[in-house]
C-alpha atoms as one frame of an Amber mdcrd trajectory, in Angstrom:
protein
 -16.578 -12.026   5.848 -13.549 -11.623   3.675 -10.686  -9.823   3.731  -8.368
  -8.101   1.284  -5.084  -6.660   2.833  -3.792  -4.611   0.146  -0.321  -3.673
   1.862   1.654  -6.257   4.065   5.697  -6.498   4.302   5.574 -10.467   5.238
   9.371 -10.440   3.753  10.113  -8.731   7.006  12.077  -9.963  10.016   9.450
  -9.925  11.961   7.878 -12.834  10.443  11.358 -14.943   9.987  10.112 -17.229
  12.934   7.091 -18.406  11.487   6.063 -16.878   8.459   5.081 -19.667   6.459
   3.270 -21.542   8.975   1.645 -17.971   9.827   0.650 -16.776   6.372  -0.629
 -20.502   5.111  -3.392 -19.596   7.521  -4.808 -16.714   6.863  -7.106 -17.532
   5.088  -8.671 -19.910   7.823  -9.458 -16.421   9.547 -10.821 -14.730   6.278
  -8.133 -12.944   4.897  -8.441 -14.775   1.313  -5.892 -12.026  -0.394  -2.719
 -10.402   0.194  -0.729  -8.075  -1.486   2.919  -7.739  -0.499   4.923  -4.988
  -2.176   8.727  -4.518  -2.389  10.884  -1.532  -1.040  13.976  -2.412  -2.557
  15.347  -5.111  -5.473  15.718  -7.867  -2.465  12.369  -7.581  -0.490  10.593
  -7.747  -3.994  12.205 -10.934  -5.154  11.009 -11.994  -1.515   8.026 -10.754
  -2.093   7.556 -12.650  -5.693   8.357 -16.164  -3.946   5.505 -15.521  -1.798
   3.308 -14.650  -4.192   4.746 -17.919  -6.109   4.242 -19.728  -2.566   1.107
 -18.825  -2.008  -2.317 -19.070  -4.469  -3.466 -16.302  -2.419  -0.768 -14.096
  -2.291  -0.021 -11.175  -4.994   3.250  -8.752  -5.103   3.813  -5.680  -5.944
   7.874  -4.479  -6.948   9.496  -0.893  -6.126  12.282   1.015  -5.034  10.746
   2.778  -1.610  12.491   6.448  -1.449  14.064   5.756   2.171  15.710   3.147
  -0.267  17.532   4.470  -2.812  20.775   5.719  -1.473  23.484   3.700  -3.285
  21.193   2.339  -5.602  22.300   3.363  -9.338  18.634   3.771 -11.614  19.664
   0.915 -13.642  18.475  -1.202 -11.072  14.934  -0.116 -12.571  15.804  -2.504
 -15.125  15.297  -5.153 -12.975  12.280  -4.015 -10.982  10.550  -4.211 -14.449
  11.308  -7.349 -15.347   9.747  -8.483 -11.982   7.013  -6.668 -12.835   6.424
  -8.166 -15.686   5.844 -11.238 -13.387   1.806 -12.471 -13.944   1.562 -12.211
  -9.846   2.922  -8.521 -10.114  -0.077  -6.168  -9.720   1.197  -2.885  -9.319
   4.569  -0.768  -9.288   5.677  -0.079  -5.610   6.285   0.384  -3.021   7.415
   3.926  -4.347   7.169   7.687  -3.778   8.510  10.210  -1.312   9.540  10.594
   1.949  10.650  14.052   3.373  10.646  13.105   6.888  13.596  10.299   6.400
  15.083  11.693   3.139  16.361  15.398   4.271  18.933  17.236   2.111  18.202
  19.203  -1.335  19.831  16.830  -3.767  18.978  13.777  -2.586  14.840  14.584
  -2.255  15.650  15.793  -6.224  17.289  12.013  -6.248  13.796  10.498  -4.840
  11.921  12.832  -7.207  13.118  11.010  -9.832  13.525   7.787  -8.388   9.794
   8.686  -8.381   9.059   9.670 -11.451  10.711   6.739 -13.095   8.575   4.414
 -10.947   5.206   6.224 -12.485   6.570   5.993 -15.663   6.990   2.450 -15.525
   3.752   1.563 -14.348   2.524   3.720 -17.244   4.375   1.675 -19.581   3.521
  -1.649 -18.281  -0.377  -0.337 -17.507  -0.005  -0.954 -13.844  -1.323   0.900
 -10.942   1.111   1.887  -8.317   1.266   2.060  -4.012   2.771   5.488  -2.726
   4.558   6.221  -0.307   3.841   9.720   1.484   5.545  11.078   4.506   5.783
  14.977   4.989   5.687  15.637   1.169   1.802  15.828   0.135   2.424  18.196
  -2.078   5.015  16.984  -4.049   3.567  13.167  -4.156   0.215  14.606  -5.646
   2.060  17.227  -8.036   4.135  14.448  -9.518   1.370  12.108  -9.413  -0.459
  14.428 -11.827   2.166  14.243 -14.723   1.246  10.521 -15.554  -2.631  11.545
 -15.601  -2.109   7.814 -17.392  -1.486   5.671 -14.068  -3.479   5.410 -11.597
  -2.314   4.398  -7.941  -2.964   4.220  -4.135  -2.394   6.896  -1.471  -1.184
   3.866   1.294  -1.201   4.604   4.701  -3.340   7.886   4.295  -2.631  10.846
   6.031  -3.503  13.323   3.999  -5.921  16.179   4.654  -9.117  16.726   3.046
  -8.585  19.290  -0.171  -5.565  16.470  -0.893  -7.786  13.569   0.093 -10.573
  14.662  -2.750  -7.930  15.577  -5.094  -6.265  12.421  -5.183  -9.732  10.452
  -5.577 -10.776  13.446  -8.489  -7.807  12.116  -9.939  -9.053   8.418 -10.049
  -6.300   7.425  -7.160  -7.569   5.320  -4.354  -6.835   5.351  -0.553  -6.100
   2.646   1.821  -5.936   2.725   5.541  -3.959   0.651   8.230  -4.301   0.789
  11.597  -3.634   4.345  11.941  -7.125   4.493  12.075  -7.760   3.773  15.237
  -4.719   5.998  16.800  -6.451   8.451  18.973  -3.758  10.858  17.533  -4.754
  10.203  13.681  -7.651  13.734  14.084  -7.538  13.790  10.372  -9.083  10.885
   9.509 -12.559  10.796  10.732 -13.097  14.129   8.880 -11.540  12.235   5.377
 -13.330   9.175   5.912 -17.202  11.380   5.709 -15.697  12.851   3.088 -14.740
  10.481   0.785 -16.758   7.395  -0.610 -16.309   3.965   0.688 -15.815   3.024
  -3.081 -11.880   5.159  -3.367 -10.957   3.317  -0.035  -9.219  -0.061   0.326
  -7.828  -1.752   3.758  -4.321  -2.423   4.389  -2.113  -3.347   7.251   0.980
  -2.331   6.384   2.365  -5.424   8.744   4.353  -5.856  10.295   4.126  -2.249
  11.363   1.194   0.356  12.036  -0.289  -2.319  14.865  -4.085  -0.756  15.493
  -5.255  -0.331  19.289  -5.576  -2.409  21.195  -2.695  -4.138  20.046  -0.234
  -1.569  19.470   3.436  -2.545  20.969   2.382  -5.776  19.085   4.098  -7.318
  15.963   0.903  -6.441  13.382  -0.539  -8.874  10.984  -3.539  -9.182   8.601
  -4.968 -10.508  11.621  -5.896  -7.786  12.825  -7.173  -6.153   9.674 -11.011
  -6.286  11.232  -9.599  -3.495  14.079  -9.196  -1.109  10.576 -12.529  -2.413
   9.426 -14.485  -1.887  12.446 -12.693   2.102  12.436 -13.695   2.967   9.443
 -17.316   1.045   9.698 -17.896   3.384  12.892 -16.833   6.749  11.227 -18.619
   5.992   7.991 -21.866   4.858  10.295 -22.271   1.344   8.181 -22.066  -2.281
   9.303 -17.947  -4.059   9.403 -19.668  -6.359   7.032 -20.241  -3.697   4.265
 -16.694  -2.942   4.560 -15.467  -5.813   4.227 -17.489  -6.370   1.371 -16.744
  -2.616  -0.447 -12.833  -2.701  -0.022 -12.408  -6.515  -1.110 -14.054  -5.669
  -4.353 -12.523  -1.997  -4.759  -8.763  -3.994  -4.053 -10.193  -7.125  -6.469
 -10.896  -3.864  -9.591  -8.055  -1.824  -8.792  -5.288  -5.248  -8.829  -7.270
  -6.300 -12.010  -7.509  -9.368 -10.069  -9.400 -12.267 -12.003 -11.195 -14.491
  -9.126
């Protein structure tokens, strides 16, 4: 089996005691592509001379909303010339966060920190990864005036209705190990509802560790625990999902094999 881990921070701190040694062999235990997206102007230049590091690796570049204070919009400018970058596959990690991000004007701030972000990766015809904490509503709503881009709900958690209208919209969703929190009740009603074709795997590493391994740094290692989840709600075999989210993540990165 392979596997495609659409959403991994190896950038992070986490992974400053062995990450090259760590991510060089991955691919020994089949996960043959990575995507590592940005959250600010430094961790996507990190995340770029991974992707330059490693054949397998890919990047995506973003300003995440729990990001953006003190950051002037010009610094947009340089988050598209790194996506301009051939390695660059999509325009994130971006979009809102209303648990972290509290008062009026500075969730109008991320709004258009947003917005920008979508815009961009309508002008450069990239997708784009989304960030959504405790603002559904919004995310989708905003989402909808660039009927242009399409993206990925990351880290799911939405309900149903929102679930079908982001994949009526031609979005995608990925999972991490959320999926196998006992606390996550949404998901097993999402995952019948929604075809196996709209849903990609992610980590999210080094955070969102799945059971059994949670207190654990998490890693694309473990990306089989979110594969096995969803393979049990959706009543198929871990191979077919392996199989179904490396090619969805291989279309929606326009990745050429």
């Amino acid at each position: 089996m392979e596997f495609f881990d659409t959403h991994a921070h190896y950038y992070a701190d986490a992974f400053d005691a062995d990450r090259e040694e760590f991510v060089a062999a991955l691919p020994e235990h089949g996960v043959t592509k990575v995507v590592c997206p940005g959250c600010a102007l430094e961790s996507s230049r990190k995340s770029r001379d991974l992707a330059e590091q490693f054949p397998f690796f890919y990047f995506a570049a973003g300003v995440h909303p729990e990001d953006i204070e003190g950051v002037d919009f010009d610094a947009l400018d340089e988050v598209e010339a790194l996506c301009r970058h051939p390695k660059c596959v999509a325009v994130g990690e971006i979009g809102l966060d209303y648990y972290w991000v509290k008062g009026k004007p500075e969730r109008e701030r991320s709004r258009e920190f947003y917005r920008r972000q979508l815009a961009l990766a309508e002008k450069l015809g990239l997708p784009a990864i989304v960030h959504d904490r405790d603002a559904h509503r919004d995310t989708l709503d905003i989402a909808m005036e660039f009927p242009n881009v399409k993206g990925v709900f990351h880290c799911c958690a939405f309900c149903v209705p929102d679930a079908l209208e982001a994949i009526n919209m031609g979005w995608m969703l990925s999972f991490t190990g959320n999926v196998t929190f006992q606390t996550a009740r949404r998901v097993p009603e999402v995952m019948a509802a929604v075809p196996l074709e709209r849903i990609m795997l992610e980590t999210d590493a080094p955070y969102q560790t799945p059971e059994p391994f949670r207190g654990e740094r998490n890693s694309s290692l473990y990306l089989y625990r979110v594969a096995e989840a969803i393979a049990e709600i959706k009543g198929v075999s871990v191979e077919e999902v392996a199989a179904v989210t490396y090619e969805n993540a291989i279309k929606f990165f326009r990745i050429k094999e």
